[in-house]
C-alpha positions as CSV (number, residue, x, y, z in Angstrom):
1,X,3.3,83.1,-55.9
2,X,2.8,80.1,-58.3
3,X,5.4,78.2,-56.5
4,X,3.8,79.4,-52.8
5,X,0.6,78.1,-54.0
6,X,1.6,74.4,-55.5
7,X,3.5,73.7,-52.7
8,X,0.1,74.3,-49.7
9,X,-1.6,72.5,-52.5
10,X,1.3,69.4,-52.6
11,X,0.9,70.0,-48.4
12,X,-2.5,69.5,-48.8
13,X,-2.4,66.3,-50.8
14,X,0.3,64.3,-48.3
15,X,-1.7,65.4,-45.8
16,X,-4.9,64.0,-47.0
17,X,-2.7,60.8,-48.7
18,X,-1.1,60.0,-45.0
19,X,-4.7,60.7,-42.8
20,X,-6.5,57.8,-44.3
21,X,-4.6,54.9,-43.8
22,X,-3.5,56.5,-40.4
23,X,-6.9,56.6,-39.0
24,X,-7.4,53.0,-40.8
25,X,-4.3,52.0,-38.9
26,X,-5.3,52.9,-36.0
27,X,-8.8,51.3,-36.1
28,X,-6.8,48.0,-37.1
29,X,-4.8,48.3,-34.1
30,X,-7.9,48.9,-32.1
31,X,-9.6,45.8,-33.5
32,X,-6.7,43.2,-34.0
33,X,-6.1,44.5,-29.9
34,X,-10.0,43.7,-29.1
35,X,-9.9,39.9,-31.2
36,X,-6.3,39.4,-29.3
37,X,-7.7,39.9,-25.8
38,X,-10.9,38.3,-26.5
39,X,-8.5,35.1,-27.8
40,X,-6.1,34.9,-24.5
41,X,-9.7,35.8,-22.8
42,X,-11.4,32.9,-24.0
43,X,-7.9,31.0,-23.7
44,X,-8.0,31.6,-20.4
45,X,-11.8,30.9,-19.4
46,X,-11.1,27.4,-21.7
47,X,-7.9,26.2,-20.6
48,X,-8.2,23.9,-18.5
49,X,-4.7,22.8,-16.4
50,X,-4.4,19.6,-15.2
51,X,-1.6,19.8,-12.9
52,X,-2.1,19.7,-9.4
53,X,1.5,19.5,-7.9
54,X,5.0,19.3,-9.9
55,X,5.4,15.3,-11.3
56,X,1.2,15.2,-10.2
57,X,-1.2,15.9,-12.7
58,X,-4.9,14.9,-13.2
59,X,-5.4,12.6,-16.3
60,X,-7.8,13.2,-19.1
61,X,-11.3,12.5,-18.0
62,X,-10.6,12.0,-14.2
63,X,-10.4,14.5,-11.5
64,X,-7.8,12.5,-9.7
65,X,-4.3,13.7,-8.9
66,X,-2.3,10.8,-9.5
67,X,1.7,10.7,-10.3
68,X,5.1,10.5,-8.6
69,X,5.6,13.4,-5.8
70,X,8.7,14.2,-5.2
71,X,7.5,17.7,-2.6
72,X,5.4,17.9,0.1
73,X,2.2,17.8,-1.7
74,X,-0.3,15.4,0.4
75,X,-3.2,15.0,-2.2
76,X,-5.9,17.1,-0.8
77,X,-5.2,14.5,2.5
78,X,-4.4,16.6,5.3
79,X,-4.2,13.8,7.7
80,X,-1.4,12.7,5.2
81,X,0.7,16.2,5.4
82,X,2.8,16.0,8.8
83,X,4.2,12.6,7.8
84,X,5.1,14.2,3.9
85,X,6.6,17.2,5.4
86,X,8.5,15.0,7.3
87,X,9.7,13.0,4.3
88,X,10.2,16.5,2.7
89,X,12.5,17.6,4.9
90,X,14.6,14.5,4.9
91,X,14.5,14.6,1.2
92,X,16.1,18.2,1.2
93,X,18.9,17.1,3.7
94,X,20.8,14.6,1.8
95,X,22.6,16.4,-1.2
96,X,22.8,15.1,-4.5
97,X,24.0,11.7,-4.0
98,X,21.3,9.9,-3.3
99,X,19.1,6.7,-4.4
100,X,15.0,7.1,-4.7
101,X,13.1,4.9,-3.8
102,X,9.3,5.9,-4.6
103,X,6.0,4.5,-2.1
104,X,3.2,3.1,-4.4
105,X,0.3,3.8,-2.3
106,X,-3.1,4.9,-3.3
107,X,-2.3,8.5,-1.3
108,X,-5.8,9.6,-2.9
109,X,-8.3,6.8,-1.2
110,X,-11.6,7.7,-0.2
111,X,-12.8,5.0,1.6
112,X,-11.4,5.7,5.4
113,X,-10.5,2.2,6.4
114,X,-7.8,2.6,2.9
115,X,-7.0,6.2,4.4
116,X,-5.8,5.3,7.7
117,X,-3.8,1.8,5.8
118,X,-2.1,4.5,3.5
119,X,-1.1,7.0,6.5
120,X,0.4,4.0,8.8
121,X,2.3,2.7,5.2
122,X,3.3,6.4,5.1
123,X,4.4,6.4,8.8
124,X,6.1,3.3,8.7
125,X,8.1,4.4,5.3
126,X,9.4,7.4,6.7
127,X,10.9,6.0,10.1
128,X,12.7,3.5,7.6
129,X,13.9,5.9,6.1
130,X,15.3,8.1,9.0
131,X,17.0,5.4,10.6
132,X,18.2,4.0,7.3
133,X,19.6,7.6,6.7
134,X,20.9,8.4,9.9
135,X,21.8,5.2,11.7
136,X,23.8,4.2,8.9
137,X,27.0,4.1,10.7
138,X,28.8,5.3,7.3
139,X,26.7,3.2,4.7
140,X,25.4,4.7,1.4
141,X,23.9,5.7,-0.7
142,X,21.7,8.1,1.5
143,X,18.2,7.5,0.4
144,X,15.7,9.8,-1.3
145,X,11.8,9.0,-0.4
146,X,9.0,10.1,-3.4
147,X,5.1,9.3,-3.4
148,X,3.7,7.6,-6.2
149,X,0.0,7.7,-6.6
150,X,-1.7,5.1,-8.9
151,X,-5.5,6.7,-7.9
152,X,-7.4,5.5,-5.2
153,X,-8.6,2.2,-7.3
154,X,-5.2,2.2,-8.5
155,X,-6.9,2.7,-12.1
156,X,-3.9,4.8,-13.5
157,X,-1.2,2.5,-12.4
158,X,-0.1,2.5,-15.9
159,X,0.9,6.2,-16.2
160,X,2.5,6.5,-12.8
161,X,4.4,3.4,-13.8
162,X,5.8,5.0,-16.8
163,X,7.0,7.9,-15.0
164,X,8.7,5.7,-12.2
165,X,10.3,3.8,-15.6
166,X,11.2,7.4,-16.7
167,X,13.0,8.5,-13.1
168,X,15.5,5.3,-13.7
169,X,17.4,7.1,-16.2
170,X,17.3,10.3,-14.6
171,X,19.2,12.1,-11.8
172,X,16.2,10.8,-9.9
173,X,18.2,7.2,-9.8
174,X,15.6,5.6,-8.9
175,X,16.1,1.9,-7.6
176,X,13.0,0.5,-6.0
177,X,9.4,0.5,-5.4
178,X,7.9,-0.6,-2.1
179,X,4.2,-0.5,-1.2
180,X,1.8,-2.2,-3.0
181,X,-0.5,-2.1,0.2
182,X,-3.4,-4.5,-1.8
183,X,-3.4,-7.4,-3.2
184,X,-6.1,-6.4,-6.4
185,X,-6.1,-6.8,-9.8
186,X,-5.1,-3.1,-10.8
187,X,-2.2,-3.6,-7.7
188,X,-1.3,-7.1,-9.7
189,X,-1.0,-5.2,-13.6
190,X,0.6,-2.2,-11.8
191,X,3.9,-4.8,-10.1
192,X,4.1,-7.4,-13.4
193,X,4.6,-4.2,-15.2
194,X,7.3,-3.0,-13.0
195,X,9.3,-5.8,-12.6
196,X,9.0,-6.8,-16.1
197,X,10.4,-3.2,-16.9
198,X,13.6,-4.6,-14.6
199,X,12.5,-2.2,-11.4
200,X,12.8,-3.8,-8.1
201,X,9.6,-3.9,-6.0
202,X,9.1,-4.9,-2.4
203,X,5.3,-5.6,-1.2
204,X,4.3,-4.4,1.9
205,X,1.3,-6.2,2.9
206,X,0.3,-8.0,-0.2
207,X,-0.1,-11.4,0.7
208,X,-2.3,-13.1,-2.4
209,X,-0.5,-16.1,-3.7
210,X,-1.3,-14.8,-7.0
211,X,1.1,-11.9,-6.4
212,X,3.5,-13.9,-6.0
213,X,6.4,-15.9,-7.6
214,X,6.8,-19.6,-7.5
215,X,3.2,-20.1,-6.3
216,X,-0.6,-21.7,-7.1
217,X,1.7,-24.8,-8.7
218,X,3.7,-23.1,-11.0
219,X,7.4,-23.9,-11.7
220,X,9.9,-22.6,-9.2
221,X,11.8,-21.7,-11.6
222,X,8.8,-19.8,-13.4
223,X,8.6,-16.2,-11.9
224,X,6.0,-14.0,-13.1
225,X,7.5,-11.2,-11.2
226,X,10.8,-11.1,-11.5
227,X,12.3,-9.0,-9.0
228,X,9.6,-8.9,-6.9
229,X,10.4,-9.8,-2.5
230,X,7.7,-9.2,0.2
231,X,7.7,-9.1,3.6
232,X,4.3,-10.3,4.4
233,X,3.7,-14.1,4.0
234,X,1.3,-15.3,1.7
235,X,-2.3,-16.7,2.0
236,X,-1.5,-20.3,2.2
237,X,1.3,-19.3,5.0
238,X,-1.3,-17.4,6.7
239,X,-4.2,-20.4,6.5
240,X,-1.2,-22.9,7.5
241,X,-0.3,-20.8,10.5
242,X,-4.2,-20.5,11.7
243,X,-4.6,-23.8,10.9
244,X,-1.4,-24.3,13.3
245,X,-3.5,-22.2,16.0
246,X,-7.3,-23.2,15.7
247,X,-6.6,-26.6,14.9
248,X,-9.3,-26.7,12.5
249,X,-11.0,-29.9,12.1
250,X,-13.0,-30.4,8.1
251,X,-16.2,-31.7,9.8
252,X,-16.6,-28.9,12.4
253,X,-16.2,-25.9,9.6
254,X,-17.8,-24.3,7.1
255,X,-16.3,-22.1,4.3
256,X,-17.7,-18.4,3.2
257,X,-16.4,-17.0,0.1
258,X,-16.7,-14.3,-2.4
259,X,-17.6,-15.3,-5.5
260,X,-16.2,-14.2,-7.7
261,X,-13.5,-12.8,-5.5
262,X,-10.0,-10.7,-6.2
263,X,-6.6,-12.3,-6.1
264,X,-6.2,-11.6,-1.9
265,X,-9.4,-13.3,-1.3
266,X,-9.8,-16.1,-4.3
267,X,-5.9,-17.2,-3.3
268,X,-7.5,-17.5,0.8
269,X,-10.2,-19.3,-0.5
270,X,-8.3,-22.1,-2.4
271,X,-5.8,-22.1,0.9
272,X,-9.0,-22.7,3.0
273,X,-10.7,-25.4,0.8
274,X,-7.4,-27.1,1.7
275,X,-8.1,-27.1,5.0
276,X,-11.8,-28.3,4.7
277,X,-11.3,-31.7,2.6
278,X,-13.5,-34.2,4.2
279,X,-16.0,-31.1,5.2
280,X,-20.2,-32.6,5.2
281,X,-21.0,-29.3,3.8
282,X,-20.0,-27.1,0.3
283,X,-19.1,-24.2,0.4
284,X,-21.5,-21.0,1.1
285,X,-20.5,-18.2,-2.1
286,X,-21.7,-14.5,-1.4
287,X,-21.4,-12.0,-3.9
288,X,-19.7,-8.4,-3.7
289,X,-19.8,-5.0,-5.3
290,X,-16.4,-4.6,-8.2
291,X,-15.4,-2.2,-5.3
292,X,-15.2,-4.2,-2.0
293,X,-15.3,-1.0,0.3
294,X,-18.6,-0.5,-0.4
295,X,-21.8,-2.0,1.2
296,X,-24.0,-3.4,-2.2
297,X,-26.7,-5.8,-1.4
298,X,-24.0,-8.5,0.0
299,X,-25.8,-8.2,3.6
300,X,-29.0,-9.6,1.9
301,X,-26.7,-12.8,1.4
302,X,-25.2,-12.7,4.7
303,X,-28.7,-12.8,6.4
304,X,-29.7,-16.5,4.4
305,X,-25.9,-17.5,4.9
306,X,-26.6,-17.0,8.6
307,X,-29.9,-19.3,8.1
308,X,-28.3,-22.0,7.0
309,X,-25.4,-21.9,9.8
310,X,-27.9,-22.3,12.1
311,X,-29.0,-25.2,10.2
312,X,-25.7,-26.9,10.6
313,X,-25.1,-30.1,12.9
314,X,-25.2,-29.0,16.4
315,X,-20.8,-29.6,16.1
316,X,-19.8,-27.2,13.8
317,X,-18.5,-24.3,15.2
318,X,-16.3,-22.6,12.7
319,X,-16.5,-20.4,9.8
320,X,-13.5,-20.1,7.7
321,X,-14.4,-16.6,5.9
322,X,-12.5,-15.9,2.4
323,X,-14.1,-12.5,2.0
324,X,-13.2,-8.6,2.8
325,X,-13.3,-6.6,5.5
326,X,-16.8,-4.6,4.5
327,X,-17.9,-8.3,3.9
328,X,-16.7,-9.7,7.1
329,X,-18.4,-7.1,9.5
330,X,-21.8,-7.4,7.4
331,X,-21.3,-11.0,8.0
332,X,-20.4,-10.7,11.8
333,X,-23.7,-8.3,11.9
334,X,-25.4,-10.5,10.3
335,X,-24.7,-13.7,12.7
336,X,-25.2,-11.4,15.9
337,X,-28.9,-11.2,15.2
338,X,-28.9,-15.1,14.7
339,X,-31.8,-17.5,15.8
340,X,-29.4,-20.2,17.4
341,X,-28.3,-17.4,20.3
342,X,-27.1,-20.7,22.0
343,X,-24.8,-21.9,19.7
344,X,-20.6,-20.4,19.4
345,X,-19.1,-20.2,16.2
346,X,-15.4,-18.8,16.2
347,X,-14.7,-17.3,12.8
348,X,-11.1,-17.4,11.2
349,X,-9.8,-14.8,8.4
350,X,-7.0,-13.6,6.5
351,X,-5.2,-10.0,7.2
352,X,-8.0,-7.9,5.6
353,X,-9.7,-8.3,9.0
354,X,-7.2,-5.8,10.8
355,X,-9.2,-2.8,9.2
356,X,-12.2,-3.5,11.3
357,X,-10.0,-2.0,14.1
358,X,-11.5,1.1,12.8
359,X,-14.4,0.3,11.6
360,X,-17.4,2.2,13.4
361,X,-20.3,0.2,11.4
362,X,-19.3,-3.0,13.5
363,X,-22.1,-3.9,15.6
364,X,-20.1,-4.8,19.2
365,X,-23.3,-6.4,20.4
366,X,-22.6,-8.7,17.8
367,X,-19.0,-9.7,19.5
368,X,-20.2,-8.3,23.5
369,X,-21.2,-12.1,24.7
370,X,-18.4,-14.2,23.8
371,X,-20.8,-16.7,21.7
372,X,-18.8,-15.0,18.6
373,X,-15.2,-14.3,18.4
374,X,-13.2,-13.5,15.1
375,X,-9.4,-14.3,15.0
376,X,-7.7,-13.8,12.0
377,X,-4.0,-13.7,10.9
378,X,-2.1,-10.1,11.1
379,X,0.7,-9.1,9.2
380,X,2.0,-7.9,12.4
381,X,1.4,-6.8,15.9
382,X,2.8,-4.1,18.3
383,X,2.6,-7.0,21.7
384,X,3.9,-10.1,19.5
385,X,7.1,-9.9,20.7
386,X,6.9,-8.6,24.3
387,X,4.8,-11.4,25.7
388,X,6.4,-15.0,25.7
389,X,8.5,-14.5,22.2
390,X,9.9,-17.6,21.0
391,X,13.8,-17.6,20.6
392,X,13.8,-17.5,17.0
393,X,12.3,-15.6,14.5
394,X,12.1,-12.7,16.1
395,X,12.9,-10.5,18.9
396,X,11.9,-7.8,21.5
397,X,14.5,-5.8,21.1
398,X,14.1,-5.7,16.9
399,X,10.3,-4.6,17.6
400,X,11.8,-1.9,20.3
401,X,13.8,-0.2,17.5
402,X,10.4,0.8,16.4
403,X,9.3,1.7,19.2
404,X,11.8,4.1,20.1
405,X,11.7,5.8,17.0
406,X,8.0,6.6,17.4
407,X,8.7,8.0,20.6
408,X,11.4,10.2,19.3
409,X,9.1,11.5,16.7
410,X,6.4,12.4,19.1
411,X,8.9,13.8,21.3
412,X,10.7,15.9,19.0
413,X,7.9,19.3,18.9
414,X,10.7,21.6,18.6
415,X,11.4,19.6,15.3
416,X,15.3,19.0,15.7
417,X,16.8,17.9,12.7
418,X,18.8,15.0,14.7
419,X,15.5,13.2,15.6
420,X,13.0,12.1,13.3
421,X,9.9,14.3,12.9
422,X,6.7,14.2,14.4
423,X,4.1,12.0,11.7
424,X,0.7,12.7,13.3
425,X,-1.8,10.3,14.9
426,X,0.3,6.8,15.2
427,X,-1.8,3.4,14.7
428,X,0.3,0.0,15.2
429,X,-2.7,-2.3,15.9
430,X,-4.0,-2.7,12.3
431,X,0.1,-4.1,11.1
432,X,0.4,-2.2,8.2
433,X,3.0,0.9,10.1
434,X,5.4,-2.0,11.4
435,X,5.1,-4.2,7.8
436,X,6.1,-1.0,5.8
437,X,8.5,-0.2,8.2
438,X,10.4,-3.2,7.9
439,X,9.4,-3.6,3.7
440,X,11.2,-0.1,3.9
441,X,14.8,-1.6,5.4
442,X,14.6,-4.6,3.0
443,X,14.7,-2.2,0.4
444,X,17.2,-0.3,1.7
445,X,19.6,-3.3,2.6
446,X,19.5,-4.6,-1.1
447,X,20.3,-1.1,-2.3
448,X,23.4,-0.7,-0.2
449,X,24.5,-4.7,-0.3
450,X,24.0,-4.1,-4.6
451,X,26.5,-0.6,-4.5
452,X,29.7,-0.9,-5.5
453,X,32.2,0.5,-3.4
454,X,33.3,3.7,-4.6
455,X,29.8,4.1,-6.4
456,X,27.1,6.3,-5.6
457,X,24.4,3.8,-7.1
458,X,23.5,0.7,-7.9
459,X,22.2,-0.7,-10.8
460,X,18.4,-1.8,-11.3
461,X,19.7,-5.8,-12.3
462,X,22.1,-5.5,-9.0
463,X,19.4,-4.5,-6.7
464,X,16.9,-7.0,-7.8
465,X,19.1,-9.8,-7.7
466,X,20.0,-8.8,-3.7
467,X,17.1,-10.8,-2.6
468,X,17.9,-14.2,-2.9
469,X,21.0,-13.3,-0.6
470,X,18.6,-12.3,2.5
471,X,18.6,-15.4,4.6
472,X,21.2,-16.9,7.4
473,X,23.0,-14.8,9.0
474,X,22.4,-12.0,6.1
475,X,18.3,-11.9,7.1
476,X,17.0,-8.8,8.1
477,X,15.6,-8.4,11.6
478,X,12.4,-7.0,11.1
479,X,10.6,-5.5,14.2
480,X,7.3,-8.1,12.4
481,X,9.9,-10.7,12.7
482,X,12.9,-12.2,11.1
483,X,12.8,-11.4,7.1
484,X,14.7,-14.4,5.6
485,X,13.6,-14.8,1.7
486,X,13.5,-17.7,-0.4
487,X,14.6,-17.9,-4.1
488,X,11.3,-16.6,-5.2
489,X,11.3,-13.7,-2.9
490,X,8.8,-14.6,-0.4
491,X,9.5,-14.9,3.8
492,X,10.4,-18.4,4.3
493,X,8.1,-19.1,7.7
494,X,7.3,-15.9,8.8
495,X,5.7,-15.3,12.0
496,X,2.3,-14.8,11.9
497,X,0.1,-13.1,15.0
498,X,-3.1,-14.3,15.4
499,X,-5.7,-11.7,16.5
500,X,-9.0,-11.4,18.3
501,X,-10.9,-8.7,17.5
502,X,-12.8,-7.4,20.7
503,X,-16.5,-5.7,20.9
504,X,-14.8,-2.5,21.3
505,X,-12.3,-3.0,18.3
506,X,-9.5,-3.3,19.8
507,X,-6.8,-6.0,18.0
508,X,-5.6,-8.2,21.4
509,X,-2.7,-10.6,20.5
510,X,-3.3,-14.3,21.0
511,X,0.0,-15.5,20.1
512,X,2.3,-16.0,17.1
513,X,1.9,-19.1,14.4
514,X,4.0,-20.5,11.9
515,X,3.1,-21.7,9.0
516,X,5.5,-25.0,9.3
517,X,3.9,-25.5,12.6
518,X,7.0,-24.2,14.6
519,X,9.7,-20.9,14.7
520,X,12.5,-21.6,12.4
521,X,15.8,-22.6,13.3
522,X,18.5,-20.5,14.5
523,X,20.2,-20.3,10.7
524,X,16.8,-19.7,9.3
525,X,17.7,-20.8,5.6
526,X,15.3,-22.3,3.1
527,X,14.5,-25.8,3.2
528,X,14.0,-27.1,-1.1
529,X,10.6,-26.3,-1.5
């Protein structure tokens, strides 16, 4: 009995021993399960992820996707996407072995005049690469196309530079940038960086002399950019060549100028004020907003700048304009609602004047009665060479290549994977599709001319020292025009189309320039500079 009744009392006791902390337990568990799902709660109403795309990510404090794409992300573009998927699907075709060569292109613009330069860049890329890819007759290494994105004012050129210095070392192999569409400051830090990093680059349509090497007086041996070739001439080529054309005489012109100006219009300025010695009248400065695609109060300027053109002897008759595109069509506004309605004034510009092709704010009255006409130098023209080409320097069956690759594309709807894919609405009048086209096979040639045989890749020292072999017979025949480079890297007398920009905004060819005055010889090698 004693025995029965200790042990329900020592049953009692575990009993009430163990049901305390149980029940505490359990509340524990309850509450350390409440604060655990309220912290991943909050985590996840707090975290905020900035990728938008693997290798695209949007830096601290902006909302911009900006990086090196290596899918068929289009940056929230969609007039951009048929031309990446295109790019995509080449990309996934070539295996292992390839080389990458990445686009530097604002791909995230806003303004649509930079939109529709970045989808023709795009465009132009891709057709390079296709035919580099697939005409090859044998060559390697195949090559790999990726999107870099420095923002749409190119202000995080810096981190999408570090991760094209990153992709070097990687599988990646990456060998070369092209692009560069703008001569601006941002563009000029973004390429100095680059090439002082030993990465090739090849400039599309940057034509600033400042972006350049062995310009503005400097050494030629000095080269700022080291590595650095373009395709498009620069500003003092461009000035020569419509100097060549207009036949510009100092006490018949005027020059207009933005003050203070960016390297691609400061470097057209300083090539115009050549032109103008001996000119009976200074210079007329207007002032623009930081960001030149927008309108400011510049058309306030334009209005007195027209006042005083009026002014002018009853002779002078041209306008040499060192200014932007928004600049130059608030200026061609502007002089349409002059008082002299009796006077002609012919206005001469750089390259930036191919984007008012599309722009709808141009007033065609302005332009309608032939009393104004604008002609400015392109980078390149779809008619150049299929009316009259001179012997040299270019060819009609070079700018047919093209040509017949575009077709293809458009052709190809049932997307066969022997023709290259269709890229969307095609624009050749603005220059910028044919200019990367051809800045796209440069940088292919130096690739494959730097591989060693039996390699798969160059390196980065063997590629950037290809381009003071492209001349004479080794020149590249670009459908813009022969590509011969000097020892700095820049076309050695390039042809240069001269434009008139109609009421309706349509770019008619004139005829081609040269900045020496003439089409190069046959051999088309470098004089000494």
């Amino acid at each position: 009995m004693a025995r029965r009744g200790l042990g329900r009392l020592a049953t009692r006791l575990r009993e009430g021993v163990w049901e305390i902390p149980l029940r505490r337990f359990l509340a524990l568990l309850l509450v350390t399960g409440l604060v655990v799902g309220l912290a991943y709660g909050v985590r996840e109403w707090t975290y905020d992820d900035r990728s938008c795309a693997p290798g695209v990510t949007r830096p601290e404090g902006s909302e911009e996707c900006v990086g090196v794409s290596a899918t068929d992300y289009s940056f929230g573009r969609p007039q951009l996407a048929d031309t990446i998927r295109a790019i995509d699907r080449e990309n996934d075709s070539l295996g292992d072995d390839y080389v990458t060569v990445a686009l530097f292109e604002p791909f995230t613009a806003t303004d649509a005049d930079n939109l529709r330069d970045v989808l023709h860049e795009l465009q132009g890329a891709y057709l390079a690469q296709w035919k580099m890819n697939h005409d090859a007759n044998g060559e390697t290494p195949p090559i790999r196309l990726v999107l870099a994105n420095p923002g749409r004012t190119g202000a995080h050129w810096e981190h999408t530079v570090d991760q094209l210095e990153g992709m070097t070392t990687t599988s990646d192999r990456l060998r070369a940038v092209t692009g560069i569409g703008l001569s601006t400051e941002e563009n000029t830090r973004a390429v100095r960086e680059l090439t002082h990093r030993g990465i090739p680059v090849v400039g599309t349509s940057i034509t600033a002399d400042s972006l350049a090497n062995g310009q503005q007086g400097s050494a030629q041996d000095e080269k700022p950019f080291p590595g650095l070739a373009r395709v498009a001439p620069t500003n003092t080529d461009e000035a020569r060549a419509l100097a060549s054309f207009a036949k510009v005489e100092a006490d018949r012109a005027v020059l207009v100028y933005d003050d203070p100006g960016d390297p691609y219009t400061l470097t057209l300025q300083e090539s115009f004020e050549k032109l103008l010695t001996g000119s009976r009248y200074q210079p007329w400065p207007f002032t623009s907003p930081a960001d030149r695609t927008e309108e400011g109060t510049t058309a306030n300027d334009f209005r007195q700048i027209r006042d005083r053109l009026c002014d002018t002897a009853q002779d002078v008759d041209t306008v040499l304009f060192a200014g932007r595109h928004t600049q130059l069509r608030q200026f061609i506004n502007a002089l349409g609602d002059r008082g002299c309605r009796e006077r002609r004034f012919t206005i001469l510009s750089g390259d930036d004047a191919s984007y008012l092709t599309g722009d709808r704010k141009l007033d065609p009255e302005a332009l309608k009665d032939g009393t104004i006409s604008l002609h400015y130098s392109a980078l390149a023209h779809p008619d150049a060479w299929f009316e009259n080409p001179p012997s040299t320097g270019g060819s009609a069956a070079d700018a047919q290549d093209l040509n017949d690759l575009l077709d293809a594309a458009e052709a190809n709807t049932a997307a066969k994977t022997d023709k290259p894919l269709p890229i969307g609405e095609i624009g050749l009048e603005d220059g910028q599709l044919i200019v990367a086209y051809d800045a796209m096979r440069l940088t292919v040639t130096g690739i494959r001319e730097a591989t060693p045989g039996g390699e798969s890749a160059p390196t980065l020292t063997d590629v950037r020292d290809q381009w003071t072999n492209v001349s004479g017979s080794a020149r590249v025949n670009g459908a813009s025009g022969w590509i011969c480079l000097d020892n700095n890297g820049n076309p050695y007398n390039k042809a240069v189309p001269i434009v008139r920009l109609t009421h309706d905004r349509h770019a008619d060819f004139v005829k081609i320039a040269w900045p020496t005055g003439k089409p190069p010889e046959k051999s088309c090698l470098p004089p000494p500079s």
